[in-house]
N, C-alpha and C positions, 0 to 999 in steps of 0.2 A: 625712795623713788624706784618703779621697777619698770626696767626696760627689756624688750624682748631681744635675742639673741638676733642682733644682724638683720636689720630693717632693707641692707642691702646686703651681694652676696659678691665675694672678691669672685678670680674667673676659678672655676671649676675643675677638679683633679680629677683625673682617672681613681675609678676605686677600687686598684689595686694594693694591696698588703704586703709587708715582706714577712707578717708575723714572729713568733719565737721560735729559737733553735736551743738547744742544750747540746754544748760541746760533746763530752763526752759522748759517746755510741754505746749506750750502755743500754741493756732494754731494764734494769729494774730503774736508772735516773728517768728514763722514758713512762715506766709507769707511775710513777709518785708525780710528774705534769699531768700523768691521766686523770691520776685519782684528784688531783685539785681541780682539774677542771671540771670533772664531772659532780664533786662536793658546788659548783658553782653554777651548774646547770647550763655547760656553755660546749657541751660536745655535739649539739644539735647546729651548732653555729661556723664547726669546723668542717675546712673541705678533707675527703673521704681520702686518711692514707694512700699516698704514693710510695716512693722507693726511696726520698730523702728522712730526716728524722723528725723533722720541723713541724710546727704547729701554724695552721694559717688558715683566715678566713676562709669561709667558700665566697663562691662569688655572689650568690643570692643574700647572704649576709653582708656582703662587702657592701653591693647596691642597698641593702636597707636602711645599713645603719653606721656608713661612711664614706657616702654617695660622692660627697665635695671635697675626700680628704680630713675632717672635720672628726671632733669628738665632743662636741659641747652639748650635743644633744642625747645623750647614749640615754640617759636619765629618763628622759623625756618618754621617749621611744619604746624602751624597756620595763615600762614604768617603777623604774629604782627607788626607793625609801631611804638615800643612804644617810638621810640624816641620822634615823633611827635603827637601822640596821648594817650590823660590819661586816655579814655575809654581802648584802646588796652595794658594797663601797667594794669592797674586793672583788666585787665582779664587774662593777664599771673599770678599776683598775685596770686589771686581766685583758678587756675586752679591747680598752685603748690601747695596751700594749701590742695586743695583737693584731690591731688595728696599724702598727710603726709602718708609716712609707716602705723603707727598707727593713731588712733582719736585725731583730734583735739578741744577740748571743749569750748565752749566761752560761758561765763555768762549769757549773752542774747543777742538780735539781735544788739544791737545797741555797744557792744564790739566789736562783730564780722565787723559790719559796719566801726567803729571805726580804727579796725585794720588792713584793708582794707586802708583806706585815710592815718593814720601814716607812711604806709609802699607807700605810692605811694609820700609823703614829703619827707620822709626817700631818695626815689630814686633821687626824684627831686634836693633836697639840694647837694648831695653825687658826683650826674653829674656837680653840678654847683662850687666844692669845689678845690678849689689849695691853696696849703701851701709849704713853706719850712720845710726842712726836716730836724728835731732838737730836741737831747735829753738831750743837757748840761744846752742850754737856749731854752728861749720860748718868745715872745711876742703876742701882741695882741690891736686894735688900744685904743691910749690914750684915746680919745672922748669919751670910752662909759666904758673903764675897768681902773681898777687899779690891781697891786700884793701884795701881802704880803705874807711871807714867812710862817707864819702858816693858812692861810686862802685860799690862791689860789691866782689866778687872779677869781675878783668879779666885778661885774656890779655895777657902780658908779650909786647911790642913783638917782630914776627919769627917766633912759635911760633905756628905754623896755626892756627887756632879749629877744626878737626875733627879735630886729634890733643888738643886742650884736654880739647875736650868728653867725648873717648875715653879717656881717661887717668882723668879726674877722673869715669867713672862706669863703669868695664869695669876689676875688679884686673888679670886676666890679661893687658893690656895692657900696664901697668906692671910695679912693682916687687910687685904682689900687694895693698898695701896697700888697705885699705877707706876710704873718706872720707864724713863726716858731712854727711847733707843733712837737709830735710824733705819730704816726699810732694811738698808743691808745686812746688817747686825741683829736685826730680829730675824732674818731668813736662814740667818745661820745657827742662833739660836734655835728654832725650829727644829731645823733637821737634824742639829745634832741633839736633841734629844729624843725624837725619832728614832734615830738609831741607837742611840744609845737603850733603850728602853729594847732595842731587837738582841741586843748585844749581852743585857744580864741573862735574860736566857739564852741564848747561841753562842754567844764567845764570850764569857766572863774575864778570861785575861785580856782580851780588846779594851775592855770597859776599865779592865783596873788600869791598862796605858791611858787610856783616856782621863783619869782620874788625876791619873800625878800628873799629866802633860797641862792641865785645867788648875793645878794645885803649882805650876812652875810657872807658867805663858801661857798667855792666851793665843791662840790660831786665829785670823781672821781675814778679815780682807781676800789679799788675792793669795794669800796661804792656803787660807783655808780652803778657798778652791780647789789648787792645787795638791793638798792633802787629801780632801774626801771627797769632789765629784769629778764626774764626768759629763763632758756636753754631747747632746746627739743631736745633729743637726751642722750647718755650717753654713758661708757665706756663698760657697761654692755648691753646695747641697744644700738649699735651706728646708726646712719642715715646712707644710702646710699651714699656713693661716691661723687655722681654728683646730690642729690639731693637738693635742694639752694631756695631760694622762694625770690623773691625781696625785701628789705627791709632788710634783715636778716643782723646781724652781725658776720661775719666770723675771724676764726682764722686760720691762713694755720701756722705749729711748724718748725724752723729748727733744720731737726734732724742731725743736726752736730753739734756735740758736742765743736769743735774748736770757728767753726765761730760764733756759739750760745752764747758764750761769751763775742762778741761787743756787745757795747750799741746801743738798737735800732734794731740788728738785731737776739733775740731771736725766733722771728717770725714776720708774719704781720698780721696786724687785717684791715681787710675790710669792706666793703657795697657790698652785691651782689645785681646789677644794673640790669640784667633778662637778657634775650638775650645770656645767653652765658657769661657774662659779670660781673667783679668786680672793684671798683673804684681801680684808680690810684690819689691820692692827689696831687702827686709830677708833673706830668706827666698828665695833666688831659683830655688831645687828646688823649693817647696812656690807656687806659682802658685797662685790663688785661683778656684774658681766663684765664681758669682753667692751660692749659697747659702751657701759658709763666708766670703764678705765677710757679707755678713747677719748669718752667726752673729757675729762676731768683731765687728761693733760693735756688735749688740745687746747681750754681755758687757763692752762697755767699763765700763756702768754698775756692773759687781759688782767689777770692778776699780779703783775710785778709792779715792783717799784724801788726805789731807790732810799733807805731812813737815812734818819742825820747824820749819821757817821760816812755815809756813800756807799755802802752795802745793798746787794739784793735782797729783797725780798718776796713773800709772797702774802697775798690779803686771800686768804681763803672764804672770806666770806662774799668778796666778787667770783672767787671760781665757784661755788654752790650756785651765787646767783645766774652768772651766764650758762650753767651745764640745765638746773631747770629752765630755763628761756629758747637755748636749743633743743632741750626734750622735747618740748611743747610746741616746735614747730618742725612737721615732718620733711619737707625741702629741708631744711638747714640741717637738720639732723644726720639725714641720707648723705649730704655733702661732705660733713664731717667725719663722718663715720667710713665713708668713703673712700679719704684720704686717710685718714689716721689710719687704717686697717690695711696698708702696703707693708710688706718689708721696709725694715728701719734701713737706711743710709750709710756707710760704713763709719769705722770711727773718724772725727774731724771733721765729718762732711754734713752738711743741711743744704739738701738740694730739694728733692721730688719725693723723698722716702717719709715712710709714715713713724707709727712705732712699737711694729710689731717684730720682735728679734726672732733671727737664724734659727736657731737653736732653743733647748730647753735640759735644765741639769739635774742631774738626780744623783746618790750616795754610791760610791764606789763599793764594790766586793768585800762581805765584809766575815763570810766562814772562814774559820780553821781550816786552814790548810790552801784557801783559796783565796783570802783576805788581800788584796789591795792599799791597804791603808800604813801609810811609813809615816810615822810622828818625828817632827822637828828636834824630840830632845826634849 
């Protein structure tokens, strides 16, 4: 089912940029930003050196092609191919960055570089990922992992942690077979082999800490956070609506307090893919806008129920049926979309808030010499 980008429009941001900085004051880190933006065809899009170091829309760009604050249409606009091209993915990339509300700072050029390539793996992996859909058990192929109940599922001693992480979320890699995650745990899957993949080339002892840390414990949850991303955005500063950068790690909250109770369907955590576009794990043809994420958890609530044991549940084949019923009717659709398209509620709370979160997270610093990343042990 395809639905267009925001049949209604939340209220309207100034479109102003805070674009990118590179710390350093360096004019050769200054020209290796050059030289990438101009390999990308995007120095027609910046306003004309001033006396700071920073990289920032003009304003005739800003009005074109992030009039609302917004980045879901860069694609569109631009006319991008990034399915088929990783110049044209890196440059939608680039463009939303520089498109950030506020400044974005990267340590020096070769972060910025850096974080550029993680977020175009990020996309690449994300596109290519289908899993079942599972929060009691989990598996993952024998060949290359084993579990244990106080260490995770860990990479068996010798087997790469980036053919691991390939295997156990890409069938066509393997033997085809599907393996059982949950939204969470596949979003970290994801990135981290994203970066990992940025990491055999740029920092190979990163990768090899990665390796035995993967071959001892698994990192996850709110570790893992803590470990390898960062959030930009906040409840006090939130980001724009629709503004999303490929690579990022997204949270959409269900603010329904009933159905927020199944397991598994508190919210969903995604990969925004560019284009308009956020993974679908389950479903890996059927990729989600902004609007049928909306839809699909604003029907969660008609989809519960309660099985024999007293547990929540969810009937997903009433949430398919009510999300095409509301497609198909533009009033109800607009209303929906409406509402679900507010900032999310803070935690604990189900009041007025919809479920679109603060914030959006991406991979910590990850060069020699400027690396960010302190592993547990």
């Amino acid at each position: 089912m395809k639905f267009d980008v925001f049949p209604v429009l939340p209220e309207r941001a100034p479109p102003t940029t805070g674009g990118l900085d590179i710390i350093p004051d360096d004019p050769w880190q200054h020209r290796q930003v050059v030289d990438k933006l101009d390999e990308l065809a995007l120095l027609p899009h910046l306003a004309p050196p001033g006396s700071g170091r920073g990289f920032v829309l003009s304003t005739e760009a800003a009005h074109a092609l992030v009039d609302d604050g917004g980045t879901l249409n860069l694609c569109r606009d631009l006319g991008l191919d990034t399915a088929t091209s990783m110049g044209h993915l890196e440059r939608e990339i680039v463009l939303a960055l520089l498109a950030a509300p506020r400044t974005l700072r990267f340590a020096s050029a070769a972060e910025f570089l850096a974080a550029v390539a993680i977020r175009r793996n990020i996309v690449v992996a994300a596109r290519a990922t289908r899993l079942a859909f599972g929060t009691a058990e989990a598996n993952r192929p024998e060949s290359h992992w084993t579990y244990d109940e106080d260490r995770g599922f860990t990479v068996l001693p010798g087997q790469p942690l980036i053919d691991a992480l390939t295997l156990a979320t890409q069938p066509e890699a393997g033997d085809g077979r599907v393996y059982a995650f949950s939204c969470y745990r596949a979003t970290e899957y994801v990135m981290l082999l994203g970066m990992a993949r940025e990491l055999e080339r740029l920092n190979p002892p990163l990768l090899t800490a990665l390796q035995r840390q993967w071959e001892t414990r698994a990192v996850q949850s709110g570790a893992f956070h803590d470990v390898f991303l960062v959030e930009y955005g906040s409840l006090a500063a939130p980001l724009p609506p629709r503004y999303y950068v490929p690579g990022d790690r997204v949270w959409f909250r269900n603010p329904d307090a009933l159905s927020s109770d199944a397991s598994g369907y508190e919210g969903s955590w995604v990969i925004y893919l560019g284009n308009g576009l956020f993974s679908n794990f389950w479903r890996r043809d059927r990729p989600y806008s902004l609007v049928s994420k909306c839809l699909e958890i604003y029907h969660w609530r008609h989809g519960t129920y309660v099985d024999a044991e007293g547990d929540l549940r969810m009937n997903e084949a009433i949430v398919d049926a009510k999300v095409a019923e509301t497609a198909g009717d533009p009033a109800a659709l607009a209303t929906v979309v409406a509402r679900m398209s507010r900032l999310r509620d803070g935690r604990g709370r189900y009041a007025d808030g919809g479920c679109i979160d603060f914030s959006r997270e991406f991979v910590r610093n990850v060069c020699p010499g400027t690396a960010a990343i302190v592993l547990p042990g």
